[in-house]
TIDO-8967 format. One record per residue (C-alpha): x, y, z. Coordinates in nm, 4 decimals. Each point is the difference from the previous one (the first is absolute). Layout:
<sites>
{xx:X, yy:Y, zz:Z}
...
</sites>
This chain:
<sites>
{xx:-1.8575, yy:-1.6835, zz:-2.2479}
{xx:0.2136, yy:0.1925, zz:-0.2764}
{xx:0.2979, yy:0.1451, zz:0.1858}
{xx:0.2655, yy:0.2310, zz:-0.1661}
{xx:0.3901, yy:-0.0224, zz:0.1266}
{xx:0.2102, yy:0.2968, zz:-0.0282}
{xx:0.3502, yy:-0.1787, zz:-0.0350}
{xx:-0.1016, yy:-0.2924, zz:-0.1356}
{xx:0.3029, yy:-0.1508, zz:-0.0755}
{xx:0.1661, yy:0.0065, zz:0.3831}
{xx:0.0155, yy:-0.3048, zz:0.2041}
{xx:-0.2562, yy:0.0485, zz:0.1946}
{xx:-0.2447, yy:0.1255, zz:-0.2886}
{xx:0.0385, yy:-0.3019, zz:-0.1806}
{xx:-0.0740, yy:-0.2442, zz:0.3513}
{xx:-0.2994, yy:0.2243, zz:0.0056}
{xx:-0.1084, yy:-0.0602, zz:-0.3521}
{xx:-0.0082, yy:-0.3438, zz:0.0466}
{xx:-0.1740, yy:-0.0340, zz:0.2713}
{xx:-0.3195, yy:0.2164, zz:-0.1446}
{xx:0.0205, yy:-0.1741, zz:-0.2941}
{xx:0.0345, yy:-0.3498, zz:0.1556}
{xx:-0.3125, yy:0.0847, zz:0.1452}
{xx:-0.2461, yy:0.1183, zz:-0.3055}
{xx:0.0838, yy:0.3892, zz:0.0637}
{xx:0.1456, yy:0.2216, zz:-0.2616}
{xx:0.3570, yy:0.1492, zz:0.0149}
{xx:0.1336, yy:0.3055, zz:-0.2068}
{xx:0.3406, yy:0.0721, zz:0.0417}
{xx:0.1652, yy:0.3135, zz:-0.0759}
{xx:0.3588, yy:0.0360, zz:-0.1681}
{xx:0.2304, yy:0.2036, zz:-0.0862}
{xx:0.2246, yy:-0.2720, zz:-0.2528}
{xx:-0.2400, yy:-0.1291, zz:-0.2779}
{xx:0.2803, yy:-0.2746, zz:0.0368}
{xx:-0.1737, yy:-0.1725, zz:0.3192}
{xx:-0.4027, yy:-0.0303, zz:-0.1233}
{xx:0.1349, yy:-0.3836, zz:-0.0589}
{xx:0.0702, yy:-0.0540, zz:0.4087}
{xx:-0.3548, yy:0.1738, zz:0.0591}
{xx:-0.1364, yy:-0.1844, zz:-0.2505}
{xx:0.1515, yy:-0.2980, zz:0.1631}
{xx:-0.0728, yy:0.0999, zz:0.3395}
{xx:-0.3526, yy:-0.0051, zz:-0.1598}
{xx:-0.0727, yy:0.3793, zz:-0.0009}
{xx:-0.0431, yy:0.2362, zz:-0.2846}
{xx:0.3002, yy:0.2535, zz:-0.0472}
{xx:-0.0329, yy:0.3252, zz:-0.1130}
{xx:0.2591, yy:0.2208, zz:-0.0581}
{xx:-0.0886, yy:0.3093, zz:0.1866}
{xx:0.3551, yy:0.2197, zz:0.1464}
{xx:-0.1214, yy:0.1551, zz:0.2977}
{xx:0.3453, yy:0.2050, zz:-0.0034}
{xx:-0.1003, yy:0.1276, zz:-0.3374}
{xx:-0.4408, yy:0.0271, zz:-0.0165}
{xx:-0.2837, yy:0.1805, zz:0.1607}
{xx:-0.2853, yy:-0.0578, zz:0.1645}
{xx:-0.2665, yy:-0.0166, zz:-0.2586}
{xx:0.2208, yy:-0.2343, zz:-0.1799}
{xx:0.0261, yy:-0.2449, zz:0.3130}
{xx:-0.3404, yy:0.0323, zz:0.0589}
{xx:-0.0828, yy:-0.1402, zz:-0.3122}
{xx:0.1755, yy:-0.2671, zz:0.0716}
{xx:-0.1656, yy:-0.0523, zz:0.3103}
{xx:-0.3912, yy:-0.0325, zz:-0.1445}
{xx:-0.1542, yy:-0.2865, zz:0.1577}
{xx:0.2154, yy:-0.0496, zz:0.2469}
{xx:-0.1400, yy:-0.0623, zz:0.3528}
{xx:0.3615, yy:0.0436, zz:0.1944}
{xx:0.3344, yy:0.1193, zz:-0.0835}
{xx:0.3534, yy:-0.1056, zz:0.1655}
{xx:0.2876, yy:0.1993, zz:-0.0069}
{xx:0.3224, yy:-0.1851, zz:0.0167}
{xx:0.2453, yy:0.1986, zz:-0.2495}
{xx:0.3397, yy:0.0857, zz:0.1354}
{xx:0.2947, yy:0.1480, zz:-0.0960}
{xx:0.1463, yy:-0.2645, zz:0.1076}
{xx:0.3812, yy:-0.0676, zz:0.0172}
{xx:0.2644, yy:0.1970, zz:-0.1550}
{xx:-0.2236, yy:0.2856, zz:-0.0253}
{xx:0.1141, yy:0.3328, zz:0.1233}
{xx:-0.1896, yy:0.1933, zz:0.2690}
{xx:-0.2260, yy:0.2396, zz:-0.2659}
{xx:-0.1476, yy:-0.3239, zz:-0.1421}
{xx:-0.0798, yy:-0.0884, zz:0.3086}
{xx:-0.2547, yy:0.3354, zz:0.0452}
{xx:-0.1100, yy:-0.0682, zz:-0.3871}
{xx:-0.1174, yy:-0.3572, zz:0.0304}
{xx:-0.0217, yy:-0.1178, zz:0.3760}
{xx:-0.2020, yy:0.3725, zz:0.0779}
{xx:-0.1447, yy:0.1424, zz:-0.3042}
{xx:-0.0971, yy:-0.3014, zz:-0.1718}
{xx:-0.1668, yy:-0.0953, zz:0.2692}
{xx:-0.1944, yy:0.3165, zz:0.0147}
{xx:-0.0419, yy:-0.0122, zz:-0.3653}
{xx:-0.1521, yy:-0.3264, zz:0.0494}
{xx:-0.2487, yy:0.1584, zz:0.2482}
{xx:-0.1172, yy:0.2816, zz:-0.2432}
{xx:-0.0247, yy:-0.2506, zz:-0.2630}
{xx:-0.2352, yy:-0.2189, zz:0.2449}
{xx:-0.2264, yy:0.3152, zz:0.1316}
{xx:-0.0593, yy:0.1267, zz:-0.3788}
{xx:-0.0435, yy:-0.4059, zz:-0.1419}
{xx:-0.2459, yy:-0.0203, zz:0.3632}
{xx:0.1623, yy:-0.2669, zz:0.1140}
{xx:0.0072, yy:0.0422, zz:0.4299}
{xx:0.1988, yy:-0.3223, zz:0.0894}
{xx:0.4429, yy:0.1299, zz:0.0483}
{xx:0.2154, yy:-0.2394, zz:0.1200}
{xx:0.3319, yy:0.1247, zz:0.0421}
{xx:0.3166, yy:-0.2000, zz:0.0888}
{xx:0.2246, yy:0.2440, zz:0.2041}
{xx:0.2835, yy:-0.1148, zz:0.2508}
{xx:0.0397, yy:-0.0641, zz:0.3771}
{xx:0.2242, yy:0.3100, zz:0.1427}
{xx:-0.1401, yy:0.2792, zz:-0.1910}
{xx:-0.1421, yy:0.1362, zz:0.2533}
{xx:0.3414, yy:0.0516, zz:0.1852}
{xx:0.1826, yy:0.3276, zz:-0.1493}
{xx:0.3366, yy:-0.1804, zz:-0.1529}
{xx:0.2431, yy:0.0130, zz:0.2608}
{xx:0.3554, yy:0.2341, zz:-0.0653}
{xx:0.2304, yy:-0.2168, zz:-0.2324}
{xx:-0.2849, yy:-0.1560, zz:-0.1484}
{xx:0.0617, yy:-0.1380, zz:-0.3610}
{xx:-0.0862, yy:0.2963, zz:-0.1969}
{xx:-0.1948, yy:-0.1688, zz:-0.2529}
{xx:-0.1606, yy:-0.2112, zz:0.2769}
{xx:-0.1211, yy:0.2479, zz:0.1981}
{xx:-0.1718, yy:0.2028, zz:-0.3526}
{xx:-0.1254, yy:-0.3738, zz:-0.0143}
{xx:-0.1393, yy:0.0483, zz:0.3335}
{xx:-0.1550, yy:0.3696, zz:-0.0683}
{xx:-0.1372, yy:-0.0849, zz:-0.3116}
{xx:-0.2489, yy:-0.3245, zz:0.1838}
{xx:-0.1180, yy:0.2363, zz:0.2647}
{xx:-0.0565, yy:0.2938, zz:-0.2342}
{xx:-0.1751, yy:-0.2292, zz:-0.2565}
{xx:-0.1723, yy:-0.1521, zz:0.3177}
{xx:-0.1323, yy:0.3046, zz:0.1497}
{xx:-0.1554, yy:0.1914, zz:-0.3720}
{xx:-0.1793, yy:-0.4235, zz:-0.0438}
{xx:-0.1376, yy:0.0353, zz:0.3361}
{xx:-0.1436, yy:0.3093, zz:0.0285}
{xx:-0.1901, yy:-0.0360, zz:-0.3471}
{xx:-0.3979, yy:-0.0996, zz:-0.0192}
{xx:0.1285, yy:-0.3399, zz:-0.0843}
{xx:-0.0376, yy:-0.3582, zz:0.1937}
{xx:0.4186, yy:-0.0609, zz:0.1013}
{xx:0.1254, yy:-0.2250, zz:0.1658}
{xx:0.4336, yy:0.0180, zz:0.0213}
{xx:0.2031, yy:-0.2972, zz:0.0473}
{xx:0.3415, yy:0.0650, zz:0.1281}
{xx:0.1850, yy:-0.3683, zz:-0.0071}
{xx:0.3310, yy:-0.0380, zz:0.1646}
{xx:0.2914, yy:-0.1435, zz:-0.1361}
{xx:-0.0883, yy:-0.1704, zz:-0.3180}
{xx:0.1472, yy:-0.3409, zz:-0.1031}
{xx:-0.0367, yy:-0.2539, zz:-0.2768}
{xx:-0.1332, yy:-0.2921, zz:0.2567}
{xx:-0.2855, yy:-0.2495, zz:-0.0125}
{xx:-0.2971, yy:0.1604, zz:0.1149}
{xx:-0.0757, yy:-0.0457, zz:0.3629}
{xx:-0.3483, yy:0.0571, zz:0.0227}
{xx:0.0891, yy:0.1156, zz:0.3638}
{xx:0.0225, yy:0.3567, zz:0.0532}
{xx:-0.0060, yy:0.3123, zz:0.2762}
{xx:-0.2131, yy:0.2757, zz:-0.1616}
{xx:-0.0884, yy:0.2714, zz:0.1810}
{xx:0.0041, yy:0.3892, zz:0.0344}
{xx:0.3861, yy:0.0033, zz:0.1630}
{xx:0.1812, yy:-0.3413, zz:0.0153}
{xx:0.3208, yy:-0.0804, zz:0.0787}
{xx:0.2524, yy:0.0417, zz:-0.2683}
{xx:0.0543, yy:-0.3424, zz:-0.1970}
{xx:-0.0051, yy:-0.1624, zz:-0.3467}
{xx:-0.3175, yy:-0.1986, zz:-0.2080}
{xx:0.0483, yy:-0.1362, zz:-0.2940}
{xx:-0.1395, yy:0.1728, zz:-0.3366}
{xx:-0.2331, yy:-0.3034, zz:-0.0693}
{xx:-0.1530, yy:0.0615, zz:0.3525}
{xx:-0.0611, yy:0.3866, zz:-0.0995}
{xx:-0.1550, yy:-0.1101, zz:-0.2975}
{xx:-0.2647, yy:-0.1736, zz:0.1957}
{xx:-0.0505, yy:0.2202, zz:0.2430}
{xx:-0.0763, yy:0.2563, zz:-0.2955}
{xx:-0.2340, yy:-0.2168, zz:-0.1391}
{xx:-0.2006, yy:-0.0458, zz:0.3205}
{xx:-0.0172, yy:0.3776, zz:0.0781}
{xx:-0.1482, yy:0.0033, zz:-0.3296}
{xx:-0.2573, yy:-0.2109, zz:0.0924}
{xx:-0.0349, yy:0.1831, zz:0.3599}
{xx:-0.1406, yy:0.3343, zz:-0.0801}
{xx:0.0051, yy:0.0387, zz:0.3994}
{xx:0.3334, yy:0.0787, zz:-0.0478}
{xx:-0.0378, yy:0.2892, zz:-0.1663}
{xx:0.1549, yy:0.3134, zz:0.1678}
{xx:0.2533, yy:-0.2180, zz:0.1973}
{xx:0.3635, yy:0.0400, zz:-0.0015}
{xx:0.1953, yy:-0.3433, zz:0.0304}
{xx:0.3170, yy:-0.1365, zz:0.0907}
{xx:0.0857, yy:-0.3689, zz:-0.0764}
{xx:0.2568, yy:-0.2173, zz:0.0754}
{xx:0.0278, yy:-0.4018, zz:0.0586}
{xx:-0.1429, yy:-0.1317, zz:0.2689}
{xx:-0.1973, yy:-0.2547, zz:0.1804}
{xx:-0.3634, yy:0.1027, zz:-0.0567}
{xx:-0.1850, yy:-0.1622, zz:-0.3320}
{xx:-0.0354, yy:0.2616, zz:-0.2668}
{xx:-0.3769, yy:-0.0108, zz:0.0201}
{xx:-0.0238, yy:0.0075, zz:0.3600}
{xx:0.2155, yy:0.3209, zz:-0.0092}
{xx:-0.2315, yy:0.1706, zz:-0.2692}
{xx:-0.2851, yy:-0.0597, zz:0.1805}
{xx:0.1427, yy:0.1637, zz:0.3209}
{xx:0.0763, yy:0.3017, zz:-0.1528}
{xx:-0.2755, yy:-0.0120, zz:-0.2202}
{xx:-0.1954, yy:0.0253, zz:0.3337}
{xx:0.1878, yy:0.2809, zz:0.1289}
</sites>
């Protein structure tokens, strides 16, 4: 399997890149700073400097040829102000999904957060809650395209050991997971197409990850 990663550099990006590649499947990562291809490259994946901030979609899609998935985990990420968070965390995300339908590639997985569906509460952070708006808009143009999506929204990401024991799940209870344990769980929902069309929370929990995929995968 060739999969492309929008963000390729982020934590969880990288996790994910190793994983496919530990495995025999391609990874292409996607940068913005020509100065991290050497962490792709040993992460395993191929980088290619591609600033979804600054391109088009016949541009991405060319670097999606071949591909049989593509990922996207960019962020703004922190110490960005609240109109990055509309330029990468929403429309590179829907960039990514033009790119995808002209390139023909139908398999979207987008990483999104737990608690966008809830409108941010008065007092809210201000650049938090564009955070916030800028998942569920990039959320609902993914979803309603003639793609195969499935969203992840984690919870509270940490820096732990993975797990390998999670709660996944259309609502769950708010929680952490560690970002090694979302890079697995990406990797199987690549490899479950029956999760296509699903919408996902995930936090830690008590059920083996591959136990938990096939339940919803069942769904």
């Amino acid at each position: 399997m060739r999969v492309v990663i929008a963000g390729g550099h982020g934590k969880i990006a990288k996790l994910l890149e190793r994983e496919l590649t530990g495995r025999g499947d391609s990874a292409v990562g996607l940068i913005r700073n020509p100065d991290h291809a050497a962490a792709l490259r040993a992460a395993g994946a191929e980088p290619v400097v591609c600033d979804l901030e600054h391109s088009d979609a016949d541009t991405v899609a060319g670097h999606l040829a071949g591909a049989d998935a593509v990922v996207f985990a960019a962020g703004a990420g922190p110490g960005s102000g609240a109109a990055r968070k509309d330029t990468v965390d929403r429309a590179a995300a829907v960039l990514l999904a033009d790119a995808a339908q002209r390139a023909g590639v139908r398999r979207y997985l987008l990483v999104s957060s737990m608690g966008v569906e809830q409108p941010p509460a008065a007092g809210t952070d201000e650049v938090w809650a564009a955070y916030l708006r800028a998942k569920k808009a990039a959320e609902d143009d993914v979803t309603g395209r003639d793609l195969d999506v499935t969203v992840l929204r984690p919870g509270r990401l940490t820096d732990d050991e993975p797990v390998g024991r999670i709660q996944l799940a259309r609502h769950v209870e708010p929680g952490q997971v560690t970002r090694a344990d979302v890079a697995r769980v990406l990797l199987a929902l690549l490899y479950e197409p029956a999760t296509a069309g699903l919408t996902l929370e995930l936090v830690g929990g008590e059920t083996p990850m591959a136990d938990a995929i096939r339940a919803v995968a069942a769904r």
